[in-house]
N, C-alpha and C positions, 0 to 999 in steps of 0.2 A: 182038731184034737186039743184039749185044753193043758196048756204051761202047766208045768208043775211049781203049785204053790198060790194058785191065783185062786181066787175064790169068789164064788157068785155071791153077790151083796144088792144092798141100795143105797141111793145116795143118805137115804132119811138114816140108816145106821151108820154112816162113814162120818157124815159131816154135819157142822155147826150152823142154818141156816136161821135167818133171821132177816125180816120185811121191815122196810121203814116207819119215819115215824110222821104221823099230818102236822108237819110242820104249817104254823098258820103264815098264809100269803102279806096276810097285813102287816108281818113285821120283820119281810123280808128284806136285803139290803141291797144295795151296791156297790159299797164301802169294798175297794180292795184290801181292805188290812181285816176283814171278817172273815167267815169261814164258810166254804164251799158246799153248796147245799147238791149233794146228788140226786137226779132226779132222771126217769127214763128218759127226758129227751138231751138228756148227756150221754148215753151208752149208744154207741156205734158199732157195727161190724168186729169186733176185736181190740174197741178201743174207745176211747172217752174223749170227747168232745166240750170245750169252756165255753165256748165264745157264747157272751148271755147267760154267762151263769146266774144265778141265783146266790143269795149268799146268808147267813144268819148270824146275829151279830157274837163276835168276838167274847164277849163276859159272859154271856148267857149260855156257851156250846157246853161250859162244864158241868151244866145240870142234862145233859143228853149224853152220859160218858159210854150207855150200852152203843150206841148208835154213832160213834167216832170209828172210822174209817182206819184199817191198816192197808202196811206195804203188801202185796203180794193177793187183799182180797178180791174175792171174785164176785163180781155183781151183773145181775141178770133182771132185765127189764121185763116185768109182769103183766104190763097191758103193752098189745103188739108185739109180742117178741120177737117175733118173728116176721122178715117184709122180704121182699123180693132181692134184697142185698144179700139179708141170710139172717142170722141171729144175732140179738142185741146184744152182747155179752160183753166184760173187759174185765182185766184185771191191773188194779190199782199199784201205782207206782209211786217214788218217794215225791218227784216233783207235783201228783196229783192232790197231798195232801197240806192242810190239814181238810177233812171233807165229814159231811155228815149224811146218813140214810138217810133219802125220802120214804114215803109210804108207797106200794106199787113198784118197789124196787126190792129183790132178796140180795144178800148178803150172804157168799157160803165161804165158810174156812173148813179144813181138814183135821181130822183127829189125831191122835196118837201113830194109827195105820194109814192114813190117808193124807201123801205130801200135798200139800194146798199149791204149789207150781205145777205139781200133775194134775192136781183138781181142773186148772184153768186148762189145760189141754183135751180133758174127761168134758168138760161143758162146749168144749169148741169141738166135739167129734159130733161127725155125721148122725152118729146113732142117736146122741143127745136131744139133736134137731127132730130127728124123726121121731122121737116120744113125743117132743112139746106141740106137733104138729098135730100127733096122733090125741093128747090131752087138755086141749086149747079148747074151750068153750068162746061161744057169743059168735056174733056174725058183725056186726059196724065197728066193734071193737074188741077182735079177742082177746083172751085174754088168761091165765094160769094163776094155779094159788099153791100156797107155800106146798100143799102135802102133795099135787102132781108131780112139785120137783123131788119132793124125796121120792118117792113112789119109783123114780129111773133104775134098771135094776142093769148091771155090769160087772165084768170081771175086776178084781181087784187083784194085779200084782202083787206081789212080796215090798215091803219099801222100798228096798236097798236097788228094785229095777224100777218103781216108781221113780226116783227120784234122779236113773241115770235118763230115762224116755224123759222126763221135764229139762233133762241138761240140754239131752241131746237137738230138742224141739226150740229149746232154748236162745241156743245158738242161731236157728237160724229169725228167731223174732228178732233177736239184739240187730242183728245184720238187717232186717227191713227194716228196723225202726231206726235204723243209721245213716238210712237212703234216707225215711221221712225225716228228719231232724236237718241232713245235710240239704232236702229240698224247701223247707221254711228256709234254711239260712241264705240258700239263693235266692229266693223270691223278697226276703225282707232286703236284700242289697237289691236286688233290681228295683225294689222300690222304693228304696232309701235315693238312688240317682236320679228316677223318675222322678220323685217330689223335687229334687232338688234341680233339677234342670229343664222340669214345664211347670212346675206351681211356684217357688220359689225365686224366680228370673227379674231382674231391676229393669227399670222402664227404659235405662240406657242398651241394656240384651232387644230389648222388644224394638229399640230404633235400628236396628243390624239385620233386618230381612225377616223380624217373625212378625205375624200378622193374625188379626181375630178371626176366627172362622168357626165352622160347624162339625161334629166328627163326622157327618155324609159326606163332605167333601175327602175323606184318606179313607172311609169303609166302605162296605157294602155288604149286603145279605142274603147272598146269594139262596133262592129257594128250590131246592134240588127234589123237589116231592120226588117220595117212592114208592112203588106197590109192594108192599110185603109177599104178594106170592112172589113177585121176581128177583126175590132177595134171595141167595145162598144160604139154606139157615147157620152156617157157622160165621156170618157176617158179625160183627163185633156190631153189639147196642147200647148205647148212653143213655139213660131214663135220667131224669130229678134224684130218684133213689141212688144212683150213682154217684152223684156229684155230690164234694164234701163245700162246705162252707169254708168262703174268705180263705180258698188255698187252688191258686192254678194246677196243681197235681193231680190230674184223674187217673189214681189210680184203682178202678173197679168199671166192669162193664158186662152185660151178661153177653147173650146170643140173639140173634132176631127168628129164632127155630119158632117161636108161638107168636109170634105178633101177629095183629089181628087189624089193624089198622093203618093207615099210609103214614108215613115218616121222613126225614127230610134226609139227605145223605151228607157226608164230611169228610173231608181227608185228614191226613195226617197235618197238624202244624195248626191247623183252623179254630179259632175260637169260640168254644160254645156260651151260650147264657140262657141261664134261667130266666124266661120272663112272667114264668106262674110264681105269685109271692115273691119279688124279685129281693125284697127285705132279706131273705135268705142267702144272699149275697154269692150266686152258686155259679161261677165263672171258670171258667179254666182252659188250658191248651187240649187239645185231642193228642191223645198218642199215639193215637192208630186209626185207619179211614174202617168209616164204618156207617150207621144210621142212627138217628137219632130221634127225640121223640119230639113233636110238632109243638111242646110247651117249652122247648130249647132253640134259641136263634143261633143260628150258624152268620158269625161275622169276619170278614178278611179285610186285608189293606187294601186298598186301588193301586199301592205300588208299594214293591217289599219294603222298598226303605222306612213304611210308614208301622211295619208290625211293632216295635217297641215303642212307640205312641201309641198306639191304639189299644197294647196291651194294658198300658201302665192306665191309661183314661179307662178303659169300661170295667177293668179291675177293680179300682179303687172305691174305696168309702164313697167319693162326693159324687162320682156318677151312680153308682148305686140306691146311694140313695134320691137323688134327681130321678132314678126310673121307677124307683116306689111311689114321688110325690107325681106323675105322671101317671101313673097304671091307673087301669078301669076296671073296677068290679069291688064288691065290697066283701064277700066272703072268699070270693078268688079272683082279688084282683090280680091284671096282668099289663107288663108295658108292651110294647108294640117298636117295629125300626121305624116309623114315622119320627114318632117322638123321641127315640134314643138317636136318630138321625141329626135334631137340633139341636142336641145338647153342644152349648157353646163351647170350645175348646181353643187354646192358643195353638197358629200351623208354624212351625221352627223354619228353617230355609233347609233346605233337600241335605245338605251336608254335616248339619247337627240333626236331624232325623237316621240320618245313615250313620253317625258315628253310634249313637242309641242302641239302635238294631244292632252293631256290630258289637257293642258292648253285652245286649242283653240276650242276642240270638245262642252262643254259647253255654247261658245260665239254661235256656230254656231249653234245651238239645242235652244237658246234663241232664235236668230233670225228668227230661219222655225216657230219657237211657237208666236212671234209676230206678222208674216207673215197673219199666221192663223188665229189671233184674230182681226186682221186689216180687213182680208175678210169679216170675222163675221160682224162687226159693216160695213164695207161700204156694202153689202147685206140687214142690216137694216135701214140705209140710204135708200138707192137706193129705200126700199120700202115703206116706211114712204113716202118717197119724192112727187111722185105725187097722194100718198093719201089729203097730208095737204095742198099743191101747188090746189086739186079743191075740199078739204071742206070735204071730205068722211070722213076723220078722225080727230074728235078732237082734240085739243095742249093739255090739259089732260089726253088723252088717251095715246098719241103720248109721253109722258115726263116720263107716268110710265114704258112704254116701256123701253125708251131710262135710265130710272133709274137702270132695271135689269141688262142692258148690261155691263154700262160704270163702 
């Protein structure tokens, strides 16, 4: 039974969209004092990704002023929108700018009736996904155009609930983006000590019991092949697609219910790595035991005391890229534990390796715990979402909810 007040609509009459512009490649920048060039392989899951940006230079962004980026817009990736994570979408925040459209990226703001904070909850609902899936042409590369996305047709609130459903979903993004913010800040200290206490060490540290050596001698990789039939399908699974870039944080994972192929298994604390593209720089802790995909290495210490070296080593820039100049293949390259076994490494003497661990094991037990309470509240999002999006559930109801969690 439909709210009173809400009214069937589409997006193409609510809101303001607008695709980017072909910015030409040849006179892109680097320059961090230019301006941030958005492009689909910036839009992530509910959120926007820099590292590798792109950039256009600084004096010239003021002859592109339609295509300057605000707080609060919503941008939606138009080739692949959509992958096995979920939907490419985010909405732009003050630290994101100053930013410009690319082309193959839309841009949607809200009208007069349409809160642009509720807009970015309207594109991250299920039913959104399930138009763009339903309206996606191509097969190697799908892909949508500006008039599918108007073409979504939805109820439209009153503002005045418009805008309490955006508080109220609100609150609980501020709260996961409080975890991620507070799990960078752990991980840049754990690796600010790391640099500072095995990259940084005087030749007189290195005469006090540390010695050259190999990371095979503190790891190993352990190959746990699995049969996908013999798997539980509520078994937690880790793909590539899961894993973000240059942040130990994994916090996304599907289900191993469709897998189709053998896969390797992990426990909880175990460190996975990307070795397809390994440039991608896709490392991180597991926070939960589960299976994983055969182009991810499962690596652990040979003794606990060594997890805070091991972490801070196959984490970092200089190992990473060491398994780049090592990998084999040219369109998908990949490295191998052979050779991520040789990578040369400084071994500390058992009690500065153990003081590390004990320094950094508490950072990393924070973050699987944030991980966790992030899931929590975005599974009460996600459910709340298309209760209040068509009326079933009241913003009273919905707020003492969101009161217990946050």
């Amino acid at each position: 039974m439909r709210s009173e007040g809400w009214i069937p609509t589409t997006l193409g009459a609510e809101a303001d969209l607008l695709t980017g512009f072909p910015f030409k490649s040849s006179m892109y920048s680097d320059f961090p004092g230019d301006v941030k060039l958005l492009r689909g392989d910036n839009i992530v899951q509910g959120s926007l990704r820099w590292d590798g940006v792109k950039r256009w230079p600084r004096g010239l962004a003021n002859d592109f002023a339609r295509y300057q980026l605000q707080p609060g817009d919503v941008v939606l990736a138009m080739d692949r929108p959509w992958i096995e994570a979920g939907l490419k979408f985010a909405a732009l925040a003050e630290g994101d700018l100053p930013a410009l459209l690319v082309q193959r990226v839309a841009r949607l703001r809200g009208n007069e009736e349409l809160d642009t904070r509720f807009l970015r909850y309207l594109i991250g609902s299920a039913s959104f996904t399930h138009h763009i899936l339903a309206v996606q042409t191509g097969t190697a590369v799908p892909h949508i155009s500006g008039e599918q996305i108007r073409s979504f047709q939805f109820l439209r609130p009153p503002l005045s609930k418009q805008k309490a459903i955006a508080e109220i979903l609100g609150s609980l993004d501020d709260k996961i983006d409080l975890n991620r913010r507070m799990n960078e800040t752990l991980e840049a200290i754990a690796r600010a000590i790391f640099k500072s206490w095995f990259l940084e060490f005087s030749t007189g540290r290195r005469s006090q019991g540390w010695r050259h050596g190999r990371l095979g001698e503190v790891a190993d990789n352990p190959r746990r092949g699995v049969d996908p039939t013999e798997v539980p399908p509520s078994t937690p699974y880790i793909g590539l697609e899961h894993m973000p870039r240059k942040c130990i944080a994994l916090d996304q994972w599907g289900s191993s219910e469709d897998l189709a192929s053998g896969k390797f298994s992990f426990s909880r604390g175990e460190i996975l790595f990307g070795k397809l593209r390994p440039y991608f720089h896709k490392v991180g802790v597991a926070p939960v035991e589960g299976v994983c995909s055969t182009d991810i290495l499962v690596v652990v210490p040979k003794r606990d005391i060594y997890f805070g070296l091991l972490l801070g080593h196959v984490s970092s820039e200089e190992f990473v890229a060491y398994t780049d100049r090592s990998s084999a293949g040219t369109k998908m390259p990949r490295t191998n534990w052979a050779d991520m076994a040789r990578y040369e490494i400084t071994i500390p003497p058992d009690t500065v390796a153990l003081e590390y661990t004990a320094l950094v094991q508490p950072m990393v037990d924070k973050i699987m715990t944030n991980v966790h309470e992030s899931r929590t509240l975005t599974v009460l999002r996600d459910t709340l979402l298309p209760k209040l999006l068509s009326g079933e559930i009241r913003v009273k109801q919905a707020e003492r909810l969101v009161g217990e969690a946050v």
